[in-house]
N, C-alpha and C positions, 0 to 999 in steps of 0.2 A: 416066759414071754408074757409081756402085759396084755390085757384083753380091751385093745384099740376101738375094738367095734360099738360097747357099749359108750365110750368116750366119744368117737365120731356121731354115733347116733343121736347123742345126748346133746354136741352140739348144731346137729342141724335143726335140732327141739328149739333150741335160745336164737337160733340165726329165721325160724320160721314164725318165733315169737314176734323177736325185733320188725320183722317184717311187717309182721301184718298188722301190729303195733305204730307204724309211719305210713301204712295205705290210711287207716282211719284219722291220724291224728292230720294227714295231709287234704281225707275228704271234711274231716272236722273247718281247718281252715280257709280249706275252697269254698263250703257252704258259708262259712261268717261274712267271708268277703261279695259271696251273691247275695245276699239279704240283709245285715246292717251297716255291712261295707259300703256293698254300695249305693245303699236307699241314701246312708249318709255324704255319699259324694256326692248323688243328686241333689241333696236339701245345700251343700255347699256351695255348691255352682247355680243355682239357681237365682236368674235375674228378679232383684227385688220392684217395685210399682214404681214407677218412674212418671213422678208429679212436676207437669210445669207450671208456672205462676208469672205472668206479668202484670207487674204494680211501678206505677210512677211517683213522682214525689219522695223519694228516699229523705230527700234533705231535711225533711218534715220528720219532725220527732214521732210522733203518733204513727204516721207509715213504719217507720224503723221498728217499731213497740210492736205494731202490727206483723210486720215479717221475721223477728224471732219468735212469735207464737207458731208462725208458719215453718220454722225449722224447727223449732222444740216439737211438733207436733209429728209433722213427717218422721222425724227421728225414734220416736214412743212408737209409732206403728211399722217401724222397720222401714220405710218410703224414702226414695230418694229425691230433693226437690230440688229443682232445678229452674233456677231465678239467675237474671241480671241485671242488673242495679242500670237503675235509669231514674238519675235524679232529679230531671225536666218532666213539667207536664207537658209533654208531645205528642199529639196523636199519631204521626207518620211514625214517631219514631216506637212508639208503640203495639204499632202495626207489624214492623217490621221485627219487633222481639216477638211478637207470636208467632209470624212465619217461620223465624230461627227457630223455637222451642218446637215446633210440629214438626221439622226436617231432625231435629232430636230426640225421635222415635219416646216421646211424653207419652203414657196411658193415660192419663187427666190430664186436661185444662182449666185453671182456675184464672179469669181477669176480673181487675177491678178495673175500668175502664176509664182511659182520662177524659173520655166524654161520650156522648152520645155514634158520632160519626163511626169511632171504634167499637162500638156492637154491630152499628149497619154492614161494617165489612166482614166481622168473625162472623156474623148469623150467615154469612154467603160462604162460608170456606166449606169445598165440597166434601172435606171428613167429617167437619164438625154436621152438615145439614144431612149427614147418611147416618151420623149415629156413630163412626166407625171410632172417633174422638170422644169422649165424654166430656161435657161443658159444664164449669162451675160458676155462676156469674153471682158477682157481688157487686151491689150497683140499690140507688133509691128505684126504679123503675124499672121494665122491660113487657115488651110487649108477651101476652102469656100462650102468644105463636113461634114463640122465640126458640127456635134448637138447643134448648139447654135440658141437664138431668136435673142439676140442682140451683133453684135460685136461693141467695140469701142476700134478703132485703134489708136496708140498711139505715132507711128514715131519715135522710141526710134534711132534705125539705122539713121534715116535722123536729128535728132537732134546732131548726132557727125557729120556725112557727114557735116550739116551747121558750125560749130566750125569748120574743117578743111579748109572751102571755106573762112570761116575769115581772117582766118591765112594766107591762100597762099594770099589772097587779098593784104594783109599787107605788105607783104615780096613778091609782084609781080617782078622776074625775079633779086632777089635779092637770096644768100644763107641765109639759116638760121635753126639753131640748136633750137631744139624744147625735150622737155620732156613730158612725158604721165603721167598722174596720174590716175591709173586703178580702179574700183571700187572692192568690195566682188567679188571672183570669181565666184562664186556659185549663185550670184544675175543675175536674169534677165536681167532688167534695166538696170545696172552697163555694163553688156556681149554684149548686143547691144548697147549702147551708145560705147563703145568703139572699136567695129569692126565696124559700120559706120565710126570714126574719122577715124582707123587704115586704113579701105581698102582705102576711098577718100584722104588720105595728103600721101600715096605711088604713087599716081600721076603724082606726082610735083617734078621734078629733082632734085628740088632748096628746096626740104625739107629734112632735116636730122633729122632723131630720132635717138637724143645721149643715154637716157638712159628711159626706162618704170619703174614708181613705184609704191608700189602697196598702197592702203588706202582701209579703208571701212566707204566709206560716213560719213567719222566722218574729225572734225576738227582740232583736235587734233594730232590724226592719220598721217594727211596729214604733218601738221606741223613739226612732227617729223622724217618725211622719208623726208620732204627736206632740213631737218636742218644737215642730216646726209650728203646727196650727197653734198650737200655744202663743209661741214666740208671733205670730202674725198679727197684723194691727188688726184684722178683723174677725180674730179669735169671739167665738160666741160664748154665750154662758151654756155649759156644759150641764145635765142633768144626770145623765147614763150614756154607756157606752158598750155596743156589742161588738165584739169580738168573733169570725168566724171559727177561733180556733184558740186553745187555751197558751200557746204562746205566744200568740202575737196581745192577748188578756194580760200577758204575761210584762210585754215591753210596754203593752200602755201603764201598766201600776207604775212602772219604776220611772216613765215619765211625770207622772201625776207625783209622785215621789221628791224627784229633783227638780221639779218647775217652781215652788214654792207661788206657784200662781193664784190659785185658792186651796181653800183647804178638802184635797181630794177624798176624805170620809163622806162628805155629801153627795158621792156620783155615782150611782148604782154602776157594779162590773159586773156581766157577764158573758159568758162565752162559751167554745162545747169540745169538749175530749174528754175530761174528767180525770185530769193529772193531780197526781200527788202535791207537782209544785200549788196549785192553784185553789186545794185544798187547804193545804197551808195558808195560804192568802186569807181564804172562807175565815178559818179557825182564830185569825189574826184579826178577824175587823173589817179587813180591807179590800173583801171582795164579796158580791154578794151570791152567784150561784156561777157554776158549768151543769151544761147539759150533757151526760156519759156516753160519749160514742163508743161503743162497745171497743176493746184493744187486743179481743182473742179470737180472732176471725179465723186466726190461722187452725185453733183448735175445732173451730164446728165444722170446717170444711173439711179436714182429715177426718173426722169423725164419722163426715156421710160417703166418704172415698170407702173407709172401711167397712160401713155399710155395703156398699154397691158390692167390693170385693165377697161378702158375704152373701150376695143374692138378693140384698134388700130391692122389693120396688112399690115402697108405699108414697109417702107427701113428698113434693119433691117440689116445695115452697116452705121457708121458713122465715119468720119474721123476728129480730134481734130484737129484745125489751133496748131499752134505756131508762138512767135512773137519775132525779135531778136530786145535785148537792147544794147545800147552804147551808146558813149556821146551825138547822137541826139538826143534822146526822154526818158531817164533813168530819168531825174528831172521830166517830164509832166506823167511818170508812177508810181509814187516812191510812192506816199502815195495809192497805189491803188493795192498794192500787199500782201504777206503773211513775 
């Protein structure tokens, strides 16, 4: 007879093994899943900063240029931005994408404002005046009682001031007949770029404004209100011509171009965004400066979001440089712009 017992015994030894061999590998498992199991579901599920932005004038190339810094940026910091396209400068209409984005549970607010009217209502919205909102204003001004975390100043005013100091530079103690090309009246931007030009070249004795015309940042536009003054019988002798904005600089060239009127090498251009196209223009002859309205707004203001996110609470004013081009330095900047 076989001796079963040391067999039975032997395998209750591999069967107590087994056992206690799947209690451990089973608390092994249960501990993974409480600590980087689920640390990692939490970082998965976890709602990222949620940025809103209302900006007008989409139509306007330089806005456009502007708002993919403002998703490239958001994106680089993980931030979701949350923008809708409003291609009118409107202030009601405005008004009323801010209220939208607040009811859209936004941790930032960043407006560039299509005028002044639209801060006086945001500085009274009762999250933003408690704090409970964070306020990004991008704007030439604001009063410095204003409920914001972060302002960034913009110099829209001293960017035509500089265009006018061009001009008279040019035509120092010389006359000279000068044309204005105004932007959207209703635009911000457009409103201070050209009451900095307007109030600084009333200065200058020796500067005549023959005639003001109106565009709205479009190229086209421009083109055809100077193809008109041209064509008029009381077209004046042209000296210079400022341009709010580098495309509507843009339609006046190709005006001056196809009018065979006189010969447009002798009309001072200037104007201000600091486009590639108009750089080109510079490096050709046939423009003589823009003034660089900075085109990465969207990157400094992500910058001091993640700031905040980090505790930051130091200057919470910043002032954007600007850089003037012309024939010195327009080739050594040309492939390095928008």
């Amino acid at each position: 007879m076989k001796n079963t017992h040391f067999f039975h015994k032997k395998s209750y030894t591999y069967v107590a093994f087994f056992f206690f061999a799947a209690i451990i590998a089973t608390v092994i498992l249960l501990y993974n899943y409480q600590t980087d199991g689920k640390d990692k579901s939490i970082q998965d599920t976890a709602s990222p900063v949620r940025v809103g932005l209302s900006i007008t004038d989409s139509n306007y190339q330089w806005i456009n240029d502007q708002i993919s810094t403002f998703e490239k940026a958001a994106s680089d910091n993980n931030m979701v931005l949350v923008y809708h396209n409003i291609d009118q400068p409107d202030s009601q209409k405005q008004i009323n994408d801010i209220n939208t984005l607040i009811s859209q549970d936004v941790s930032y607010l960043i407006i560039m404002p299509v005028d002044d009217s639209v801060l006086d209502v945001v500085f009274n919205i009762e999250k933003i005046k408690s704090g409970d909102l964070p306020l990004i204003v991008i704007a030439d001004q604001i009063p410095d009682t204003a409920p914001y975390v972060f302002f960034i100043q913009t110099n829209y005013r001293e960017e035509g001031q500089t265009c006018a100091q061009i001009i008279s530079d040019t035509y120092a103690g010389k006359s000279c007949n000068l044309i204005e090309i105004k932007g959207p009246a209703n635009s911000y931007i457009a409103t201070k770029r050209y009451q900095g030009f307007h109030d600084e070249i009333r200065k200058y004795s020796n500067m005549h404004i023959e005639a003001t015309v109106s565009s709205d940042f479009n190229r086209q536009t421009a083109q055809d209100a100077m193809e008109r003054l041209i064509a008029s019988e009381t077209s004046p002798k042209i000296d210079a011509i400022f341009s709010c904005s580098d495309e509507d600089g843009l339609g006046v060239l190709n005006a001056l171009n196809l009018s065979g009127y006189f010969d447009h090498s002798d009309v001072t251009l200037v104007s201000i965004d600091g486009t590639q196209d108009i750089l080109m223009a510079i490096t050709a002859g046939e423009y003589k400066a823009t003034v660089q309205s900075s085109p990465r707004l969207g990157y400094a203001a992500f910058d001091l979001i993640a700031q905040l996110e980090r505790g930051y609470d130091g200057t919470h004013r910043i002032l954007l440089p600007y850089r003037i081009y012309d024939s010195d330095n327009a080739l050594t900047y040309l492939t390095n712009l928008f």
